[in-house]
Structures are given as structure tokens and as C-alpha cells.
MIZATI-408921 format. One record per residue (C-alpha): residue in three letters; x, y, z. Coordinates in steps of 0.25 Angstrom, whole numbers, plus 5000, padded with zeros to 4 digits. Layout:
<rs>
AlaXYZ/...
</rs>
This chain:
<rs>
Unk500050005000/Unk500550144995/Unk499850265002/Unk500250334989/Unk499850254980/Unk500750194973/Unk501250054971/Unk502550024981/Unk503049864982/Unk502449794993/Unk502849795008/Unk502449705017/Unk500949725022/Unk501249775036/Unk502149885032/Unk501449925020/Unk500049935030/Unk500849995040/Unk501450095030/Unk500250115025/Unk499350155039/Unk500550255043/Unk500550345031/Unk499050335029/Unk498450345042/Unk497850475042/Unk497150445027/Unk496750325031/Unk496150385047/Unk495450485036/Unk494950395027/Unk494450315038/Unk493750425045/Unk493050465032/Unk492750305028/Unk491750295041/Unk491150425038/Unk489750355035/Unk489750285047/Unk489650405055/Unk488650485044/Unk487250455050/Unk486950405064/Unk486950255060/Unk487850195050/Unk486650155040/Unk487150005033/Unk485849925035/Unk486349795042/Unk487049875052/Unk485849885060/Unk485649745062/Unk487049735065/Unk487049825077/Unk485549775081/Unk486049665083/Unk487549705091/Unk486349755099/Unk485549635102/Unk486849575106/Unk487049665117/Unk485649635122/Unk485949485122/Unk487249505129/Unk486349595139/Unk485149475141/Unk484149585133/Unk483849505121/Unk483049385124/Unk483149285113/Unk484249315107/Unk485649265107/Unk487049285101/Unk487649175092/Unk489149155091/Unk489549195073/Unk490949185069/Unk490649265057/Unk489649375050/Unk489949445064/Unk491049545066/Unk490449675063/Unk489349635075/Unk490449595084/Unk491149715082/Unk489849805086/Unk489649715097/Unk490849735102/Unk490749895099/Unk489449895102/Unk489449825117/Unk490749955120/Unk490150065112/Unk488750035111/Unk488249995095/Unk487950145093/Unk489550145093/Unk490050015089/Unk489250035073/Unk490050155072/Unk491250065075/Unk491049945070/Unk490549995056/Unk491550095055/Unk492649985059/Unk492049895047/Unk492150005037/Unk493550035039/Unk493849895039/Unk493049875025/Unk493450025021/Unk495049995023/Unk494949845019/Unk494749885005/Unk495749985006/Unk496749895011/Unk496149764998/Unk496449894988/Unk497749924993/Unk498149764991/Unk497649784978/Unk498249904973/Unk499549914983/Unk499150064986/Unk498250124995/Unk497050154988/Unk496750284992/Unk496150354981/Unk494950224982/Unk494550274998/Unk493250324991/Unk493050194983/Unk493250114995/Unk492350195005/Unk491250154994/Unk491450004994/Unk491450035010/Unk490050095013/Unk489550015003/Unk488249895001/Unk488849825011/Unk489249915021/Unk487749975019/Unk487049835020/Unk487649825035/Unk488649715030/Unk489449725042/Unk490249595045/Unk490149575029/Unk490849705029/Unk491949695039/Unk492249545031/Unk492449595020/Unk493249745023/Unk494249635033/Unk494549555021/Unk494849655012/Unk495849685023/Unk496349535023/Unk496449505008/Unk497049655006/Unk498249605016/Unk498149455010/Unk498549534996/Unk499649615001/Unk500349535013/Unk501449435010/Unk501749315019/Unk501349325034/Unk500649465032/Unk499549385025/Unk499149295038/Unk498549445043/Unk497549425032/Unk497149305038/Unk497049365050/Unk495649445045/Unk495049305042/Unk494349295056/Unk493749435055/Unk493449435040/Unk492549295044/Unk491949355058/Unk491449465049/Unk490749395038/Unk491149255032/Unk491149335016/Unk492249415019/Unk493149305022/Unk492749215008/Unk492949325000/Unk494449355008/Unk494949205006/Unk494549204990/Unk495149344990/Unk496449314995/Unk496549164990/Unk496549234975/Unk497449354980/Unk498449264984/Unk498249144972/Unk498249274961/Unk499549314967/Unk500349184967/Unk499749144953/Unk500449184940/Unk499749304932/Unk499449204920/Unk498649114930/Unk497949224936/Unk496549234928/Unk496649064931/Unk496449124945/Unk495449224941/Unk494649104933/Unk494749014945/Unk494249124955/Unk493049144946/Unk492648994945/Unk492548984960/Unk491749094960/Unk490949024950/Unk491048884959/Unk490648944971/Unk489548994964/Unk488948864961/Unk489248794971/Unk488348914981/Unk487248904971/Unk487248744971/Unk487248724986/Unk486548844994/Unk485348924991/Unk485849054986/Unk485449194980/Unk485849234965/Unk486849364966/Unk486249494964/Unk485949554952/Unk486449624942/Unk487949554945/Unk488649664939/Unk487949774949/Unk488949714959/Unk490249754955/Unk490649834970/Unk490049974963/Unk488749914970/Unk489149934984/Unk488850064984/Unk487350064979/Unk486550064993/Unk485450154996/Unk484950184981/Unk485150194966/Unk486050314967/Unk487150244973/Unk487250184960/Unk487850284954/Unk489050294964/Unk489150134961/Unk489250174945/Unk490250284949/Unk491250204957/Unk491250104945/Unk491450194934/Unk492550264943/Unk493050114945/Unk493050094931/Unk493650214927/Unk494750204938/Unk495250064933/Unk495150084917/Unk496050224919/Unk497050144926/Unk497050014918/Unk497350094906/Unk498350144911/Unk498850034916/Unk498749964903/Unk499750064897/Unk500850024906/Unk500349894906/Unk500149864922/Unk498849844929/Unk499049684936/Unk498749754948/Unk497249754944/Unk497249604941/Unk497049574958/Unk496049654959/Unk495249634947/Unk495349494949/Unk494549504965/Unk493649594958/Unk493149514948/Unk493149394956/Unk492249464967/Unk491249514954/Unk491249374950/Unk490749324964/Unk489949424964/Unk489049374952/Unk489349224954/Unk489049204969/Unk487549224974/Unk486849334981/Unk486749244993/Unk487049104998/Unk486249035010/Unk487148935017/Unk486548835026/Unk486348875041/Unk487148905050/Unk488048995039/Unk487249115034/Unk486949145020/Unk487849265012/Unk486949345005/Unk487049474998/Unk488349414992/Unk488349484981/Unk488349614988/Unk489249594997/Unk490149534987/Unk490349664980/Unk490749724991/Unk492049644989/Unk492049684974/Unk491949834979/Unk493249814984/Unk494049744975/Unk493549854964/Unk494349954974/Unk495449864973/Unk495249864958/Unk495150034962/Unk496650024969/Unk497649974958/Unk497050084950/Unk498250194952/Unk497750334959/Unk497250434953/Unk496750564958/Unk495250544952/Unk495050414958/Unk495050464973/Unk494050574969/Unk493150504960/Unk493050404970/Unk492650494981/Unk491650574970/Unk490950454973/Unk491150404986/Unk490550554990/Unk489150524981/Unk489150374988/Unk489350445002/Unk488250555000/Unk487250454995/Unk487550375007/Unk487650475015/Unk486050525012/Unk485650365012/Unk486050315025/Unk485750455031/Unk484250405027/Unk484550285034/Unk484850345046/Unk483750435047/Unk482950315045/Unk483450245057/Unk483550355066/Unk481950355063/Unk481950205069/Unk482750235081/Unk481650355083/Unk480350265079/Unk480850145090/Unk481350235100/Unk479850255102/Unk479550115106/Unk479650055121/Unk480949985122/Unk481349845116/Unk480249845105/Unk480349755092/Unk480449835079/Unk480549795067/Unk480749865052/Unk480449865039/Unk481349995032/Unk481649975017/Unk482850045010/Unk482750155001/Unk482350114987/Unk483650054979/Unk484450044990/Unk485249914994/Unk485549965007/Unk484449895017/Unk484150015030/Unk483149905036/Unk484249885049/Unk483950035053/Unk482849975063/Unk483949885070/Unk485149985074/Unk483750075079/Unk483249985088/Unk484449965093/Unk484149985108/Unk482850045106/Unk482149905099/Unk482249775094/Unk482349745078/Unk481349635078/Unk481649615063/Unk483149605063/Unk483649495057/Unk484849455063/Unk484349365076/Unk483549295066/Unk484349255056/Unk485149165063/Unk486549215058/Unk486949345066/Unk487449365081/Unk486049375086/Unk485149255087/Unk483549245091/Unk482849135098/Unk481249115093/Unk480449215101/Unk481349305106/Unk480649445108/Unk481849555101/Unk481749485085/Unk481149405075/Unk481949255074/Unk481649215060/Unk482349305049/Unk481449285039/Unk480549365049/Unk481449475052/Unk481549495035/Unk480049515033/Unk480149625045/Unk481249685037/Unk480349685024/Unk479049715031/Unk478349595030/Unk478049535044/Unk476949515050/Unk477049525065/Unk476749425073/Unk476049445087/Unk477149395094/Unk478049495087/Unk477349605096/Unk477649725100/Unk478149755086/Unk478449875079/Unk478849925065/Unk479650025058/Unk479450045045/Unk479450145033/Unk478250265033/Unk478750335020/Unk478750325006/Unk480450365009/Unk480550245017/Unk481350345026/Unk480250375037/Unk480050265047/Unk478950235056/Unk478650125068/Unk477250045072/Unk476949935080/Unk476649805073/Unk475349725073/Unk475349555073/Unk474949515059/Unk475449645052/Unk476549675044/Unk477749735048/Unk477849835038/Unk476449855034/Unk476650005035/Unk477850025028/Unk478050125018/Unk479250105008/Unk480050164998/Unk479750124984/Unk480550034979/Unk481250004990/Unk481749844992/Unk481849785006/Unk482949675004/Unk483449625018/Unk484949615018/Unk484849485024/Unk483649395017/Unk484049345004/Unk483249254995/Unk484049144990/Unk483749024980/Unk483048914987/Unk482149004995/Unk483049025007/Unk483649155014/Unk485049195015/Unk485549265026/Unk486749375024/Unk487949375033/Unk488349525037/
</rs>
């Protein structure tokens, strides 16, 4: 790595990273400060399953405090980082504190992760691609609330970056991300070990076998691909295929995000034909083949694989794979991005558009909030320790689901009966049948979210909040009734899609259950 730019011969990995933090401390303390920005905007952090997860932290207190009969906690060894860490936070700080924290921690780690997967790509520090990067960060995923997803994949960017880099010894601290990458979500360390196991193969191969390697990658892609579809239920990918190219990670709350995806592309495209021609001149460019090739790979998983796959219990079905999924082809496009040399104009194209993403994101989630702050108003109203549930559809066009809102708001105020955690069987927090705080069957919880329960008698006293506005923006609160249901007054935006990030359809009439 090169603060300047330029290429310079290898050192070992410790004294290059150690070069590199003592001349760049105060950018990067500045760049730092700047990243987290949008996680001090608004009151909340607004990134849908958020909510759930700190609900949830919550109810783990009350457990631990003899306050939530019926509930229990159940030992995971994966899919549960990003809760232990608020936990932890949370029982210090108190929750209000430990989000702040605790997302803020997982941003940098996702933010500089990339960072640290580009310099390994380019050999430089990519300084002119902080806007770029800063996209890829605060975007779908970081929105849908994919928290332990998240922090797996931003610790093995990390790992693979220093897997790339290091030489002998150096590369057993690699290794030394496994635990973390698999407590945090089981994805982030697939996609780690075929990442590095064709990092390392590419480099000890000769050039001319190299697109062997690239043929043999692709047709096991191809065979894993059968072999899901032949032997578990599973969920075609999402389509148009060629939508999900890493661009899409910035569309969230509505069509005009669109046109910031189309931007970074063009920009992209614009950045990497420049420099290839002129590459081509004095016939270098091998430094793209690397990169190329992980990107293309990813885009090829990404059309191959399904959408989602239901493994047999106990083991949790992946969904939303495709989406997630390009969140990884997001950052090897910035990899691509980093062997491009420097110019002036890329730094502030870049930030041309990372300044329109900001703004659009910056009104969006400042709706969101406002909504929210609404709940925590409306159930502040009630006696204590009532059950409430919700049915809050996003804004039309967007993939961003806000429905989590009424979790983080009842947060000692309330109980979410709909939340679907407890129920699900997969997450921290279990339900025994008839406990008196939340629904035990998540099929249940799903037809709260979309408005079509009907209460049972034994579900009283029950109370709703729902959407009194053609905007969908103001909210409102009733009690429930024993044969209605749930959202029989609820007024939503036109054309507006309530797709719960967690029930997936898939072939053979079963549902798949996504990991966080």
C-alpha cells in the first residue's frame, strides 16, 4: 500500500500496514468521522431489521431479569454477532447506546474492509474510490437490517485482503477471522474460503492455465447449482439477472435511486475504458485479470444460484441470496475501480454522486424516523406492557421494508406481538406455546405483518398500529376486536408491496427463512 498512489515493491504485510496507519491517521480518523455520518442523522439509525434486532437484545434482558415468561434464550454458534455485541453494549450502555455503537463499529468494519480488499487489488491505497466505497456501505444491505450478514462479509474482506497480500506466517492471521466471520453469518465465510482458495490456485498456476482455472470456477458454480436445485426446495433468483451487477445496492427507497445506480455505472464504465486504452498503448493491464476474474465469478453466482434455498431443520434456510450476493460483486467492482490509475476527476465525479445518494437518503430515512417517532408517541398512550402489533407498508418502489419501526418503539414501552423472531425458531430468543408477550407460530407473525390476521379472543387485549393516510406517513392506534382483522382500517400508498424480508416462497410449497 502506497498513500501516494503509486506502485512500490512489496514489503512484508506488518510494516506495510503499519507504514501505512502512521502516515495516514489523520485522513483516515477523518474519513472515519465522515463515513458514520448517517448513523447520527435522525434520532434512529433507520435500516429495517434493525429494529427486530434490538427488540430482541431487549427481551434478552428481560429473561435474564425473570420479566418474560415463556420465553427462553437458546445457545447459536453462528447468525449472532451483531446481537452479542448489542447485548454486551446494551447491558453497559443501555440499547439506546449500544446501536449507536454497535452499528457504527459494523460499518467501519464493512467500510475499511473494502478499503483494505481494494488496496490488495490495486497495491495503493484507493483513496480517490472513499466515495465509491461509502455507496457500496450504506447500501441494500446495510438498509435491510442485515446485521450479522454485514459484519461476515465486511471481516472477510479483511481476511482475504490479508490472505492476498501476506506471505508465509503473515497469512495464518487470516485465519485468524474464521471464528468471527462464522459467528457472524455462515455466508461470509463460504464466500471467504472460494475466494481465497482461487486467489491462492491463480497465483501458483502458469498465465496460460489460467482461464483453465477460470472454466473450472464457472462449472462449479454450474454444479452446485444442480445439485441445490436437485436436492432442496429452492427459489428461482430474482429477475432480470442482469439488474444485479453491485450498481443495485443503491436503489432502496424508490425509483430515483435508479438513477445514481445508472450514474455509478456509467462512471465505472467510463473510468475503466480511459484507463484500459491507455493501457493498451503500453501494453500493460494483467493487474485487472484478478479482479476481473472474482468479479465475474460472483455475477455468474449470482444468476446461477437461487434466490433462496430451505435446508432441513435445525439449519436455517438462505434467502434473499441474490441480493446479498451482490453486495459481494459491489466490492469487487471497487477492486476492479482500484487498479484504475488516479485521476483528478474520479474523486469528484464520485463524490458528484455519492452527494445525490446522500440527499435522497438523507429525506428518505428522515421520513422513516418521523414515522417512528409517531409509534413511540401513539403506544406511550397505553397502560404498560401491552401487546401491539403492526402493519406499515414501505413507500411505493421501495426495497427497503420500515415495517420494524414498531419493534425499536416498543421497546420498553410495549410488546411486539407480531415480531417474528421468538417464532421462528432460529434467532437468540425462543417461545414456548402460550406465553403471553408473542405469537409462537411465524406463519402468524407474517400475516400480522401483512394485515391479514384475524384476532383470536385469547390474543386480547390487542392493539394496532397502522397507516390512516393515502401518504402512508401518518400512523394511527386502535384496539383490536376477536374475529377482525388486523389491518381492516388500514389505508396505504398506491402501489406500495409489503414483501416481508424474511417469508420466502419457495418450490415445493415451503418457506424459507433468511439468516441475518
Amino acid at each position: 500500500m502506497d498513500d501516494t498512489g503509486s506502485e512500490q515493491p512489496q514489503a512484508p504485510l506488518f510494516a506495510a500496514v503499519r507504514h501505512f496507519v502512521h502516515q495516514g491517521w489523520p485522513r483516515i480518523l477523518a474519513i472515519s468521522a465522515l463515513i458514520l455520518t448517517p448513523c447520527f442523522w435522525h434520532h434512529e439509525i433507520v435500516a429495517s431489521d434493525l429494529g427486530s434486532h434490538l427488540y430482541n437484545a431487549w427481551l434478552v434482558e428481560l429473561i435474564h431479569r425473570g420479566q418474560a415468561p415463556g420465553l427462553w434464550i437458546a445457545p447459536l454458534d453462528t447468525n449472532v454477532l451483531f446481537d452479542l455485541l448489542l447485548s454486551g453494549l446494551g447491558s453497559a450502555l443501555g440499547l439506546a447506546v449500544a446501536e449507536k455503537i454497535a452499528v457504527s463499529i459494523s460499518v467501519l468494519i464493512f467500510f475499511w474492509g473494502i478499503f483494505a480488499l481494494v488496496c490488495a487489488a490495486a497495491r495503493r491505497a484507493p483513496w480517490f474510490l472513499t466515495p465509491a466505497i461509502a455507496l457500496v456501505t450504506y447500501g441494500w444491505t446495510f438498509h435491510l437490517g442485515l446485521f450479522n450478514y454485514y459484519l461476515s462479509l465486511g471481516l472477510s474482506f479483511f481476511s482475504l485482503a490479508v490472505w492476498w497480500r501476506a506471505r508465509g506466517w503473515e497469512r495464518l492471521l487470516a485465519a485468524a477471522f474464521a471464528p468471527f466471520i462464522l459467528l457472524a453469518h455462515p455466508l461470509g465465510l463460504v464466500w471467504l474460503l472460494a475466494a481465497a482458495a482461487y486467489v491462492r490456485i491463480h497465483e501458483t498456476v502458469r498465465r496460460q492455465d489460467r482461464i483453465v482455472l477460470f472454466g473450472l470456477a464457472v462449472a462449479a458454480i454450474g454444479l452446485l447449482h444442480f445439485f441445490l436445485f436437485r436436492h432442496y426446495p429452492v427459489q428461482a433468483a430474482a429477475k432480470p439477472f442482469y439488474s444485479f451487477n453491485g450498481a443495485d445496492q443503491l436503489v432502496l427507497f424508490g425509483e430515483r435511486y435508479r438513477f445514481v445506480a445508472r450514474a455509478l455505472l456509467v462512471f465505472a464504465a467510463l473510468s475503466l475504458t480511459i484507463d484500459l486504452a491507455g493501457r493498451r498503448q503500453h501494453r500493460t493491464g494483467s493487474d485487472y485479470a484478478l479482479p476481473a476474474q472474482l468479479y465475474l465469478l460472483t455475477e455468474i453466482a449470482i444468476v446461477l444460484l437461487p434466490g433462496a434455498v430451505a435446508f432441513p431443520p435445525p439449519a436455517a434456510a438462505a434467502a434473499l441470496l441474490t441480493e446479498r450476493l451482490t453486495s459481494v460483486s459491489a466490492a469487487m467492482g471497487c477492486c476492479l475501480l482500484g487498479v484504475v490509475r488516479p485521476r483528478k476527476w474520479h474523486l469528484a465525479v464520485s463524490a458528484a454522486i455519492a452527494a445525490v445518494f446522500f440527499s435522497f437518503l438523507y429525506q428518505d430515512t428522515s421520513l422513516v424516523d418521523k414515522m417512528e417517532s409517531q409509534i413511540v408517541q401513539l403506544v406511550s398512550g397505553l397502560p404498560p406492557d401491552q401487546r401491539v402489533m403492526a402493519t406499515i407498508f414501505p413507500p411505493p418502489g421501495s426495497r427497503v421494508l420500515i415495517q420494524h419501526i414498531i419493534d425499536r418503539a416498543c421497546i420498553g414501552r410495549c410488546f411486539s406481538y407480531g415480531n417474528y423472531e421468538p417464532g421462528a425458531g432460529l434467532f437468540r430468543v425462543r417461545a414456548l406455546a402460550g406465553n403471553p408477550l408473542v405469537v409462537t407460530d411465524y406463519h402468524l407473525a407474517v400475516a400480522m405483518e401483512r394485515g391479514q390476521y384475524v384476532v383470536r379472543p385469547e390474543d386480547l387485549p390487542l392493539y394496532q398500529v397502522y397507516q390512516c393516510s393515502p401518504s402512508g406517513r401518518e400512523l394511527c392506534i386502535r384496539s383490536l376486536e376477536a374475529g377482525e382483522e388486523n389491518d381492516r382500517l388500514g389505508v396505504h400508498p398506491q402501489d406500495s408491496v409489503q414483501s416481508p424480508g424474511v417469508l420466502l416462497p419457495v418450490r415445493g410449497g415451503l418457506g424459507g427463512l433468511s439468516q441475518r
